[in-house]
C-alpha positions as a Python dict, from the first residue, in 0.01 Angstrom:
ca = {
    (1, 'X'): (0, 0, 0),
    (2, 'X'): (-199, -316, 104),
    (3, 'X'): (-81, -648, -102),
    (4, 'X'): (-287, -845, -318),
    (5, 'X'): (-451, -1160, -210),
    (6, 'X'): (-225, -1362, -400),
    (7, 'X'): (103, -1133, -348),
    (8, 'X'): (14, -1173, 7),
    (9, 'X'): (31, -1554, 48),
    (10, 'X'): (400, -1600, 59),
    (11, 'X'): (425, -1356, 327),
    (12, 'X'): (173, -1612, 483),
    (13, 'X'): (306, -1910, 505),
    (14, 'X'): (292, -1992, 891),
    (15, 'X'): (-60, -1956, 898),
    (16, 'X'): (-35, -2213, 576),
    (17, 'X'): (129, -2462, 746),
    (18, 'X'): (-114, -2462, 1016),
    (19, 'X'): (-359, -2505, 812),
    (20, 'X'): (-239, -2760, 597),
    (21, 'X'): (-143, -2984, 922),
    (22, 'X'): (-523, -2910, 997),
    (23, 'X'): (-641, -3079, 698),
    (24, 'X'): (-356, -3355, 751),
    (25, 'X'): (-532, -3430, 1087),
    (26, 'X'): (-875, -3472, 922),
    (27, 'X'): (-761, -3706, 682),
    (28, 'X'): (-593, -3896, 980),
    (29, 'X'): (-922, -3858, 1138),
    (30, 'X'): (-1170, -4028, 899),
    (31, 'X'): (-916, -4286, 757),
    (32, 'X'): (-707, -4370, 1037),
    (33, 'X'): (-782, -4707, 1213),
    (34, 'X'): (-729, -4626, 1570),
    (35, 'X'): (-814, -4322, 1697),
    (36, 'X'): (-586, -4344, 1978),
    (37, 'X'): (-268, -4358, 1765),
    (38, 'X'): (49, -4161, 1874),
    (39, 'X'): (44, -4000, 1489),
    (40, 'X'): (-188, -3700, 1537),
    (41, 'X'): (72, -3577, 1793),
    (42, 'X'): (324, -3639, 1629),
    (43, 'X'): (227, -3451, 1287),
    (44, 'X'): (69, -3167, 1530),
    (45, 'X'): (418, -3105, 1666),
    (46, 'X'): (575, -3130, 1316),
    (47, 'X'): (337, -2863, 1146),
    (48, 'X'): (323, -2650, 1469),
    (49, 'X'): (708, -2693, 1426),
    (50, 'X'): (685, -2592, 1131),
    (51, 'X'): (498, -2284, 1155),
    (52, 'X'): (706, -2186, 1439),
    (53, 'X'): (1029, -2215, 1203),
    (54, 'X'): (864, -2013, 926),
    (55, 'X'): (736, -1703, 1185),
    (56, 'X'): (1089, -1701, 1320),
    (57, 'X'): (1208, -1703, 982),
    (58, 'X'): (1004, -1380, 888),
    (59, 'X'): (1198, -1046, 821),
    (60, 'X'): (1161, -811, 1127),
    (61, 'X'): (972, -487, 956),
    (62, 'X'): (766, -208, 1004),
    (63, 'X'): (472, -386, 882),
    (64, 'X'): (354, -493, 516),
    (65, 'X'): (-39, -498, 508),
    (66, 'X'): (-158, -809, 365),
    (67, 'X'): (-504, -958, 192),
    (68, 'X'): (-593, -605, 97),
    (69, 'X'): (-568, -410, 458),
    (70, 'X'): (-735, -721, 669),
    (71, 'X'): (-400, -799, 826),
    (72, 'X'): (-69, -690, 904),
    (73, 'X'): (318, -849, 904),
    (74, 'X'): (496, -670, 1167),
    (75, 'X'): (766, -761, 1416),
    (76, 'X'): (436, -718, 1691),
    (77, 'X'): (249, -972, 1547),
    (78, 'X'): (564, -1195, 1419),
    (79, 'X'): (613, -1174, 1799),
    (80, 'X'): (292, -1280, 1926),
    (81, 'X'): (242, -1578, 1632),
    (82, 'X'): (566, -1749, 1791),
    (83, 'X'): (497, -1703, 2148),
    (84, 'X'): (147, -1881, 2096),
    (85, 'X'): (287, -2172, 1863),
    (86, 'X'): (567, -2232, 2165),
    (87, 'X'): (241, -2251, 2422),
    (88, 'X'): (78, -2521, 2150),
    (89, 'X'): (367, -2700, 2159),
    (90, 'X'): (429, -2744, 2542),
    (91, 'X'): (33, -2791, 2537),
    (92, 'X'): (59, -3086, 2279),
    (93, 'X'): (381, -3263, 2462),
    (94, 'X'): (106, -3208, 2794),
    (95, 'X'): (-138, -3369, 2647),
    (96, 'X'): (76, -3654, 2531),
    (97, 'X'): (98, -3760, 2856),
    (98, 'X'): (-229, -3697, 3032),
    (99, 'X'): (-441, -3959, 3159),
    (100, 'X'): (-764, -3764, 3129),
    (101, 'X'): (-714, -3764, 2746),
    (102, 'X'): (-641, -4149, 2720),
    (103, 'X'): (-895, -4360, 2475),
    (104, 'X'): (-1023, -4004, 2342),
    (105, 'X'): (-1023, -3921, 1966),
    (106, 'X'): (-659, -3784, 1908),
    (107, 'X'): (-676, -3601, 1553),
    (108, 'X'): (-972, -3470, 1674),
    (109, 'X'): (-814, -3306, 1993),
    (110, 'X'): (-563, -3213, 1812),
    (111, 'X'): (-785, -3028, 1475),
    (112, 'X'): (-918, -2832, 1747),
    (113, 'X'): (-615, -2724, 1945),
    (114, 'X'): (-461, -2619, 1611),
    (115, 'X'): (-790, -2450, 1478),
    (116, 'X'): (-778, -2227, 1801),
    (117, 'X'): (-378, -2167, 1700),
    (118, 'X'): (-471, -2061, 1348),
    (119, 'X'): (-725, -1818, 1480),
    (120, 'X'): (-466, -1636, 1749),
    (121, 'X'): (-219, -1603, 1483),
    (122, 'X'): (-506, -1406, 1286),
    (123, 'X'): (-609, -1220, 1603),
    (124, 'X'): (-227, -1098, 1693),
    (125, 'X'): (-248, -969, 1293),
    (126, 'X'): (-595, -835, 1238),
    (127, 'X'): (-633, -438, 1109),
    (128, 'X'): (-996, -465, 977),
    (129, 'X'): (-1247, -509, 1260),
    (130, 'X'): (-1435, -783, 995),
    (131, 'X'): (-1150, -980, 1004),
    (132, 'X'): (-1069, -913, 1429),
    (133, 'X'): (-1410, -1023, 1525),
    (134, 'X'): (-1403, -1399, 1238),
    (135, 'X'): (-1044, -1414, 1397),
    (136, 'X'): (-1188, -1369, 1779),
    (137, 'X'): (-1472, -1668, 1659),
    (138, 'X'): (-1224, -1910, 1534),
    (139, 'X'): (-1063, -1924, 1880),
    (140, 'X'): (-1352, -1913, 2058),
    (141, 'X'): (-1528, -2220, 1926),
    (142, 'X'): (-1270, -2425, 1876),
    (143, 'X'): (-1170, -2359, 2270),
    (144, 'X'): (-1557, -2480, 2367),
    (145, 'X'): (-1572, -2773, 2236),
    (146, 'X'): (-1201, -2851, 2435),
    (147, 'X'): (-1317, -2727, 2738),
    (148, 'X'): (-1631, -2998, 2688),
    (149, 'X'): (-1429, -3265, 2556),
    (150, 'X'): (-1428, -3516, 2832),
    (151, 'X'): (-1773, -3591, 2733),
    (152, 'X'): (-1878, -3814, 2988),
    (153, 'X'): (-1752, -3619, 3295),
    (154, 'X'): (-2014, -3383, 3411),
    (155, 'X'): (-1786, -3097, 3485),
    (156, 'X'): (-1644, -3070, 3165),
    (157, 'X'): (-2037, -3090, 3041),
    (158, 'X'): (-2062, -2751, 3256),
    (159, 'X'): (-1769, -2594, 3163),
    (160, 'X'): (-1843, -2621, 2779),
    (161, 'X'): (-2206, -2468, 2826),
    (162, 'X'): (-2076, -2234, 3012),
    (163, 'X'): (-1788, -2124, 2836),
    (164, 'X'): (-2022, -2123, 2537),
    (165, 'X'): (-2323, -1870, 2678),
    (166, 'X'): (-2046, -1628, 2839),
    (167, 'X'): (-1873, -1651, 2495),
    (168, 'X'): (-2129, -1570, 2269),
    (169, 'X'): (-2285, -1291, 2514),
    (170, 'X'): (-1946, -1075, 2524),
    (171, 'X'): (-1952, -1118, 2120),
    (172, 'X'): (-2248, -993, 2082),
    (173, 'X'): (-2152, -714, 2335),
    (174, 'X'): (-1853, -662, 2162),
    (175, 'X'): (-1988, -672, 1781),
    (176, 'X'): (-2233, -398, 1841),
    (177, 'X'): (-1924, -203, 1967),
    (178, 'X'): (-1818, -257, 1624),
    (179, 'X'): (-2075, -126, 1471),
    (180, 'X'): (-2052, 145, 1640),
    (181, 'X'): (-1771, 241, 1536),
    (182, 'X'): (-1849, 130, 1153),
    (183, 'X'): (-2129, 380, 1167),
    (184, 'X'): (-1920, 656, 1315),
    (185, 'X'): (-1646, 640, 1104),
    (186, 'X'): (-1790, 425, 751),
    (187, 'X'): (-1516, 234, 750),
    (188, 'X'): (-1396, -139, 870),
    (189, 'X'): (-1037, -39, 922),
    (190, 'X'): (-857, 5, 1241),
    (191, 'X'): (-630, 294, 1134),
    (192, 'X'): (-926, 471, 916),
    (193, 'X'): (-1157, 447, 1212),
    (194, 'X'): (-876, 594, 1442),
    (195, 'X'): (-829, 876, 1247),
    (196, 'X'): (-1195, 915, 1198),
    (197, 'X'): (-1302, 920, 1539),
    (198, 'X'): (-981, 1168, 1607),
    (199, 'X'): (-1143, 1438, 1397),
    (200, 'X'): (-1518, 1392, 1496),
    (201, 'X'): (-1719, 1556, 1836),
    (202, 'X'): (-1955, 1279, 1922),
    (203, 'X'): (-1832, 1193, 2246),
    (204, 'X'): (-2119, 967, 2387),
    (205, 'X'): (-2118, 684, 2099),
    (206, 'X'): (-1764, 702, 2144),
    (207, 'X'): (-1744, 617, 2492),
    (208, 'X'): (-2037, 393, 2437),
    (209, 'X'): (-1827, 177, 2104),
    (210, 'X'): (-1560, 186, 2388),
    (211, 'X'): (-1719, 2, 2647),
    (212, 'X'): (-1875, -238, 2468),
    (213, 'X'): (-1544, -317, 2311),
    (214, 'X'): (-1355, -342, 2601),
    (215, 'X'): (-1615, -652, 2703),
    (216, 'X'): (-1542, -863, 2419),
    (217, 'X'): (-1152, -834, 2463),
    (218, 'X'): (-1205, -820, 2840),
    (219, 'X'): (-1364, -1203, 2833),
    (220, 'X'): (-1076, -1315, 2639),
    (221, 'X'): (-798, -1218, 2870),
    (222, 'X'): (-1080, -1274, 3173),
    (223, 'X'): (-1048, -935, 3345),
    (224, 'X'): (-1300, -879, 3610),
    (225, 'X'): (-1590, -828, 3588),
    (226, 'X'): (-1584, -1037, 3237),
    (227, 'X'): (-1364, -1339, 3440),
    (228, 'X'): (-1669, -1510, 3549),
    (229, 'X'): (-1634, -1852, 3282),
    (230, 'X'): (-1304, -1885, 3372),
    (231, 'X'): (-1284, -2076, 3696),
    (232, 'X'): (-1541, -2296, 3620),
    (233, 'X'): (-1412, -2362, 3250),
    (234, 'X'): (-1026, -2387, 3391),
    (235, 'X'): (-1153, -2669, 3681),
    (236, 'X'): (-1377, -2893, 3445),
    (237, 'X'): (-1186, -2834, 3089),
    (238, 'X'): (-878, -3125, 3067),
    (239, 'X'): (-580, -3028, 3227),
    (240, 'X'): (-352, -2926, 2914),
    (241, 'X'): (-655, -2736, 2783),
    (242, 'X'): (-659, -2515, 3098),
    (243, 'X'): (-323, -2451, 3078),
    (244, 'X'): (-347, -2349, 2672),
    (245, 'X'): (-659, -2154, 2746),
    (246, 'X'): (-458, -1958, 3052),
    (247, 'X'): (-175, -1875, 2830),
    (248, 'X'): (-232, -1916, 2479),
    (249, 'X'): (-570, -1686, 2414),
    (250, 'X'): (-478, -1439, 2695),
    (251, 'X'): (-150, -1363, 2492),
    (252, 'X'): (-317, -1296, 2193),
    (253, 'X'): (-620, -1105, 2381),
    (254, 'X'): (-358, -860, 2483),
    (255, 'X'): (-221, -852, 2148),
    (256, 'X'): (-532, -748, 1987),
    (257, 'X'): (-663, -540, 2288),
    (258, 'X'): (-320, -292, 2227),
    (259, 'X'): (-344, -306, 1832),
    (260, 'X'): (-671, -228, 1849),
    (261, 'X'): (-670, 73, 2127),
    (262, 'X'): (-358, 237, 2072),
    (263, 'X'): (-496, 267, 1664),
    (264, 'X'): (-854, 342, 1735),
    (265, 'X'): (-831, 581, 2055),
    (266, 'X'): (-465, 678, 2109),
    (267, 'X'): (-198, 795, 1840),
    (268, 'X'): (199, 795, 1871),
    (269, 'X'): (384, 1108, 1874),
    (270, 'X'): (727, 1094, 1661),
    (271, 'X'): (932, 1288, 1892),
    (272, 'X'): (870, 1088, 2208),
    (273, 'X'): (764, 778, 2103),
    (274, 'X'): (470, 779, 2364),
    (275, 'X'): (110, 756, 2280),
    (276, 'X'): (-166, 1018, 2350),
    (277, 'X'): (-572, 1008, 2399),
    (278, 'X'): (-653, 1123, 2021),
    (279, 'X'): (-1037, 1116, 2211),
    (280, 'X'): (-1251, 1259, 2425),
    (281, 'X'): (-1242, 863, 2548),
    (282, 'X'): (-1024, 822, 2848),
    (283, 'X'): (-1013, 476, 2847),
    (284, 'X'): (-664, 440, 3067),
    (285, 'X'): (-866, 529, 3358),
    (286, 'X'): (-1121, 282, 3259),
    (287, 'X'): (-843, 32, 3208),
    (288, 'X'): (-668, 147, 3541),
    (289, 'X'): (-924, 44, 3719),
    (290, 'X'): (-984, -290, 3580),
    (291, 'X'): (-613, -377, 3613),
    (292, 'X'): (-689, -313, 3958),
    (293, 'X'): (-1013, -458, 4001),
    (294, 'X'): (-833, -781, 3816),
    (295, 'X'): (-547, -832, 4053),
    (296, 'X'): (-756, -767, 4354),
    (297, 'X'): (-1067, -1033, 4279),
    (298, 'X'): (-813, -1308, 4129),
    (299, 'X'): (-614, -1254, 4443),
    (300, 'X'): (-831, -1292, 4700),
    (301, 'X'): (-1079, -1540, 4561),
    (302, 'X'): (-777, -1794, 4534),
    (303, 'X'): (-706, -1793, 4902),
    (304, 'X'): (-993, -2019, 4968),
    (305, 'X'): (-925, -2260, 4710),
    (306, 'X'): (-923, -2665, 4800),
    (307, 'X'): (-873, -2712, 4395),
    (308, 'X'): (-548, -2656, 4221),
    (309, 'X'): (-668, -2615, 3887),
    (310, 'X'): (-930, -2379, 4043),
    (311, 'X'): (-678, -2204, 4272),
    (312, 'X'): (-445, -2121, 3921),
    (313, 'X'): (-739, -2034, 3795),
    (314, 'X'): (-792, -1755, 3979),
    (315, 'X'): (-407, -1663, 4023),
    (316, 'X'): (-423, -1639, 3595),
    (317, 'X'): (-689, -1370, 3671),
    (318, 'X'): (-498, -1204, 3870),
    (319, 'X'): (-204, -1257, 3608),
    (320, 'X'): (-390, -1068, 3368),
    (321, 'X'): (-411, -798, 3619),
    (322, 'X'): (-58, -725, 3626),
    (323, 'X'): (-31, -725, 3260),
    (324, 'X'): (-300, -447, 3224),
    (325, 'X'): (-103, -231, 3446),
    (326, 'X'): (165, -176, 3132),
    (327, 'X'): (-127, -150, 2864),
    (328, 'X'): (-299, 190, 3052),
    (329, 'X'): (57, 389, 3036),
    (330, 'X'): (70, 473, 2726),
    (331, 'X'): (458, 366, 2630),
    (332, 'X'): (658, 197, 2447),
    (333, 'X'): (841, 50, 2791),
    (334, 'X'): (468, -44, 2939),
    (335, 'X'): (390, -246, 2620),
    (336, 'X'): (752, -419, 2629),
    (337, 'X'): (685, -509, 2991),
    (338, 'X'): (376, -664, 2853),
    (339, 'X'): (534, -889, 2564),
    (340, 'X'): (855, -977, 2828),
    (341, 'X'): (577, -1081, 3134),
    (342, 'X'): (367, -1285, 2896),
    (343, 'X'): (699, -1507, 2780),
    (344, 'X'): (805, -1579, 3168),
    (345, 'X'): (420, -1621, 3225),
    (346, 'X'): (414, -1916, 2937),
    (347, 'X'): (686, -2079, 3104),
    (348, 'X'): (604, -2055, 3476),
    (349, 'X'): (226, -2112, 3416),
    (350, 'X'): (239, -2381, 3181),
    (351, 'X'): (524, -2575, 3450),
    (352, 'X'): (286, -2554, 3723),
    (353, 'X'): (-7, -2684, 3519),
    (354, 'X'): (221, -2965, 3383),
    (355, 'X'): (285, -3089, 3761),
    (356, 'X'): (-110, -3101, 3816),
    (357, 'X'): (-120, -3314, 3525),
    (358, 'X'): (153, -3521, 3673),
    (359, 'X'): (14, -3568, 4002),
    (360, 'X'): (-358, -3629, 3875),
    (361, 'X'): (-205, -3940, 3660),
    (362, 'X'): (-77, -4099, 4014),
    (363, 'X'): (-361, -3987, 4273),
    (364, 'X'): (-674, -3882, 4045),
    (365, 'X'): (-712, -3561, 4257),
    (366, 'X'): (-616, -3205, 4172),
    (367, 'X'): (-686, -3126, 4581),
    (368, 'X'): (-463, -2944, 4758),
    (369, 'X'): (-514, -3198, 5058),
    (370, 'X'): (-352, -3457, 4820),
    (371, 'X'): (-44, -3299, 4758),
    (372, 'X'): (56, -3346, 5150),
    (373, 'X'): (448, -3540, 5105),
    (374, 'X'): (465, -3499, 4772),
    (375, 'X'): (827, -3368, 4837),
    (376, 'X'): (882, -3728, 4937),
    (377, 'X'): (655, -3889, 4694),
    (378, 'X'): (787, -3710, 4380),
    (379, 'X'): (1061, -3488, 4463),
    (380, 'X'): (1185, -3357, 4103),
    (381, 'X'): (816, -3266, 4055),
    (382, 'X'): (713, -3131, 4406),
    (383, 'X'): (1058, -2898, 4391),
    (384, 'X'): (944, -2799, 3978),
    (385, 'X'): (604, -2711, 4089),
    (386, 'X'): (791, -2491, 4384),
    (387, 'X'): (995, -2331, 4148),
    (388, 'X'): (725, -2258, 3931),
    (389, 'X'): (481, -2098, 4218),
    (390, 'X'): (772, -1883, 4378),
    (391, 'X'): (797, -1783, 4043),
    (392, 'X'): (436, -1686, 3978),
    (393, 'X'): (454, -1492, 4326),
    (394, 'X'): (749, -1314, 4152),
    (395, 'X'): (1015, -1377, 4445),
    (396, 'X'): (1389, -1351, 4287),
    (397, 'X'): (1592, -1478, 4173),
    (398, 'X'): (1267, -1668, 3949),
    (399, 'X'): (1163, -1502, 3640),
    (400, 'X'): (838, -1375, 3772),
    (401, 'X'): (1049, -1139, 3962),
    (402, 'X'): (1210, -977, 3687),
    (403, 'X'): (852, -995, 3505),
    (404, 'X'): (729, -780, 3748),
    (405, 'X'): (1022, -532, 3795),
    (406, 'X'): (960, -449, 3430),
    (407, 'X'): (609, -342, 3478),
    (408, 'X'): (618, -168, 3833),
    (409, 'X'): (885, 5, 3749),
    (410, 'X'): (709, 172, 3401),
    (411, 'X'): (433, 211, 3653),
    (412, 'X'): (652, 388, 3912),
    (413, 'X'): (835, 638, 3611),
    (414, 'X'): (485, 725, 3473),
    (415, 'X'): (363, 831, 3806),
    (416, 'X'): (71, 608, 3905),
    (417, 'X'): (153, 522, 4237),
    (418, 'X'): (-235, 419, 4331),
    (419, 'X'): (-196, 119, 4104),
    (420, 'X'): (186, 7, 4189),
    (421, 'X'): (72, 36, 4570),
    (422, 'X'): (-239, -200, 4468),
    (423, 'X'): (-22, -519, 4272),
    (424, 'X'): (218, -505, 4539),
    (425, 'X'): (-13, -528, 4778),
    (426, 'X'): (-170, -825, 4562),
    (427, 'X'): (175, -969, 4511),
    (428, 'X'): (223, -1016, 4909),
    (429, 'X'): (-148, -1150, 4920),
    (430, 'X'): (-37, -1411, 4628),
    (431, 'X'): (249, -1580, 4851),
    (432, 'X'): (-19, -1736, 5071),
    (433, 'X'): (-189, -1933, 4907),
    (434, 'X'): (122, -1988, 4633),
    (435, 'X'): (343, -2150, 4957),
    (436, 'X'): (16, -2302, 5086),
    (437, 'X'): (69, -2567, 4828),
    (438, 'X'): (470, -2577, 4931),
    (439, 'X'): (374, -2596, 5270),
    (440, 'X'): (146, -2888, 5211),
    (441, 'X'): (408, -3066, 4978),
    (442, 'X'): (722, -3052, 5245),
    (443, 'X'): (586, -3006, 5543),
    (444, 'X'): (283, -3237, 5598),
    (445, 'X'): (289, -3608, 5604),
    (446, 'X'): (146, -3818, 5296),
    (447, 'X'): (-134, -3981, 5268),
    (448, 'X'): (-14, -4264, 5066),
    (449, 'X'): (392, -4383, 5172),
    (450, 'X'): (401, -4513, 4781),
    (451, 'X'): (621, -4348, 4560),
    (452, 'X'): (487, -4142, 4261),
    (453, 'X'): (674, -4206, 3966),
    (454, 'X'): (763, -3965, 3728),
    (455, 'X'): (863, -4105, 3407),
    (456, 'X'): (1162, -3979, 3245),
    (457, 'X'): (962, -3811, 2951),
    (458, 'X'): (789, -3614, 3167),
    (459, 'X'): (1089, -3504, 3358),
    (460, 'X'): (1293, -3413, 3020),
    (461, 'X'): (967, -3130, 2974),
    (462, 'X'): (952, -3030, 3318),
    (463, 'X'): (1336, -2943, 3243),
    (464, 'X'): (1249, -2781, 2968),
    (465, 'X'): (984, -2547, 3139),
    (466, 'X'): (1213, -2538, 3465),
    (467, 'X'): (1571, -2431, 3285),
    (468, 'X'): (1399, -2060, 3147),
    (469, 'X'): (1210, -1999, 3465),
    (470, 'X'): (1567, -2029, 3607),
    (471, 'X'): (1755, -1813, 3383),
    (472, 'X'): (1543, -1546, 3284),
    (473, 'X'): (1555, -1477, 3614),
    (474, 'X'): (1904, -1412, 3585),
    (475, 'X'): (1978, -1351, 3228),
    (476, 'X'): (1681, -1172, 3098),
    (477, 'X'): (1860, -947, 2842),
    (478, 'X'): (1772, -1102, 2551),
    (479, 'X'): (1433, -1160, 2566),
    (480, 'X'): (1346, -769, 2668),
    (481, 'X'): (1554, -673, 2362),
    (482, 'X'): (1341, -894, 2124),
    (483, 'X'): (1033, -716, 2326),
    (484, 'X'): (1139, -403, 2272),
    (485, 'X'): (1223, -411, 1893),
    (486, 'X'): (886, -574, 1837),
    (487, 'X'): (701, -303, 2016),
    (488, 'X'): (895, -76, 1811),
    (489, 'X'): (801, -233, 1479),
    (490, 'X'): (387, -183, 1581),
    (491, 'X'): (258, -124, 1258),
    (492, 'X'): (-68, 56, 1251),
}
């Protein structure tokens, strides 16, 4: 039975303490004297902290349903809320230390980032469409106005306004898919539309809710053909707001993109555990082929990239690729390949976006052409960004690697051999233009002979991105098992 709105609250309390940093940060904001004081980081890490303590903190169970049926408490979503408050943290210790962000508003910055935080843990919880699309909003606008917030740099002009009309067009889209479904079914909650639309006949609206859906939750994880914001909004955003937007809101795009389709058009079976079309909507195909489509495009578009930020913009597309590969198959092992890829992806992703940040504070260029003898320049960076682009290519013994044996192998058992043949052939693709950059870092001569120091802040996080791309490459264990019991406590 749903809880209460007050019975619910204490079963709230990360979202709480996001909130109330929030609110901490706008008082900061108004009375605090210099807007470039060190403080709104450091309460941003404390309440993100915070929130991260209390989420880890929660019990692992099936799910209560909280605020009368608008969200759920599950081990799924428990999941999800702590993988995207680690990303905000990295992102905040990024942004401490990157020269793009220097004599900005900090509190400001920082409302935002923790606004768009608030909204994915909502998104990773939501079981009443209402509440999925406010959720969807609150990271959406929030992540515009980052994406714009070097204000004076023309780019970042561009990538606001665009992020903004591709934005609100694929809500739209996706709304009316809602309504859709409202009108089929008379209800606004996930499960009750499921089982709605499992007993009814009308196939067309179905497929048509379906589609219009999928573009809505497509933009947010930027699957082709709804990826077309994201190189643009990845080159001219700041640095540490790429990296949150290519981590952070994809994780919790493919959190509500599995709630949301394995409730509305699939249901479990007890015996086996796997999940089954409860509609005439055959939307693994559909999804199939967009996994494919995803992988392929991000893939080959990077090849020709002179722009790092632009080139890992691309290689994120093709990211999400992979990951849709486990969300078509219907199992409880494709869905834990999912939740174990997106941690290594956090790590690896976020590392190689940190180095970019590094190297733009020395040379004020994020072209390739400028990372030529970096491995003499900056060697603890150039050999971190190495690690962290092997890894992203999935070569053992790197995390990446084990990422991807997860999901090809579900692939492989299940039987779809068309779509393991296709990433693999998109994995080989991916290590050109990944050792392009190593190629250019060791084996070309730099352009500068001054060294580029790397303070030792900045080295204590690469460490602390570097150490788990190293070991859950060897020692994955754990993580999968916390995967696998959180796909297990799906509440729907």
């Amino acid at each position: 039975m749903p809880l209460g709105n007050l019975a619910s609250l204490s079963h709230f309390l990360p979202e709480v303490a996001v909130t109330a940093t929030i609110l901490l940060l706008v008082v900061v904001h108004v009375a605090g004297k210099s807007r470039q004081s060190p403080a709104s980081a450091i309460l941003s890490l404390a309440g993100v902290g915070a929130a991260l303590l209390l989420t880890a903190l929660q019990p692992a169970a099936p799910g209560k349903v909280l605020f009368e049926g608008m969200v759920v408490l599950d081990g799924f979503a428990v999941f999800f809320k702590a993988l995207t408050a680690l990303a905000t943290i990295v992102v905040i210790f990024m942004s401490m230390d990157c020269g793009e962000l220097a004599g900005r508003s900090q509190a400001e910055y920082y409302i935002f980032l923790l606004s768009v935080l608030l909204g994915m843990f909502l998104l990773a919880a939501s079981t009443d469409i209402v509440m999925l699309y406010l959720s969807l909003e609150l990271v959406s606008i929030p992540s515009y106005l980052l994406a714009g917030y070097l204000k004076g740099r023309e780019s970042s002009i561009e990538a606001s306004m665009k992020y903004v009309v591709y934005g609100a067009t694929a809500s739209g889209v996706m709304i009316y898919g809602f309504s859709l479904l409202f009108g089929l079914s008379g209800t606004t909650q996930v499960g009750e539309i499921g089982r709605a639309l499992a007993a009814g006949k009308a196939a067309l609206p179905m497929y048509l809710a379906a589609v219009l859906v999928t573009v809505g939750f497509g933009y947010k994880i930027a699957a082709v053909p709804f990826h077309m914001w994201s190189p643009d909004v990845y080159e001219g955003a700041p640095t540490p707001v790429t990296a949150f937007l290519s981590v952070g809101p994809k994780a919790a795009g493919f959190a509500v993109l599995v709630r949301f389709f394995y409730t509305v058009f699939a249901s479990p079976d007890a015996a086996t555990g796997v999940w089954k079309l409860s509609s005439t909507v055959d939307w693994t195909l559909l999804f199939a082929v967009l996994s494919a489509a995803t992988m392929t495009v991000g893939n080959l578009v990077a090849i020709n990239q002179k722009n790092v930020k632009r080139l890992l913009a691309y290689s994120s597309i093709a990211h999400a690729g992979y990951m849709l590969m486990g969300f078509v198959l219907l199992t409880p092992a494709g869905l834990q390949a999912i939740l174990f890829y997106l941690v290594v992806y956090l790590f690896m992703n976020l590392g190689a976006f940190y180095v970019v940040i590094l190297v733009a504070n020395g040379t004020r260029s994020e072209d390739i052409a400028d990372y030529s003898g970096l491995g003499s320049r900056a060697p603890f960076a150039a050999v971190s960004l190495a690690i962290f682009l092997f890894a992203l290519t999935g070569i053992p013994p790197f995390s990446g690697f084990i990422g991807k044996v997860y999901l090809f192998a579900e692939v492989i058992h299940r039987g779809v051999y068309w779509l393991v043949l296709v990433a693999a052939i998109n994995s080989a693709i991916s290590l050109y233009y990944y050792a392009r950059i190593v190629k250019v870092m060791f084996l070309e001569d730099p352009k500068e002979s001054a060294e580029l120091a790397v303070p030792a802040f900045p080295k204590a996080v690469l460490c602390l991105l570097v150490i788990p791309t190293l070991v859950l490459g060897v020692y994955w264990e754990p993580v999968s098992r916390v995967a696998a019991n959180s796909v297990k406590l799906l509440a729907f």
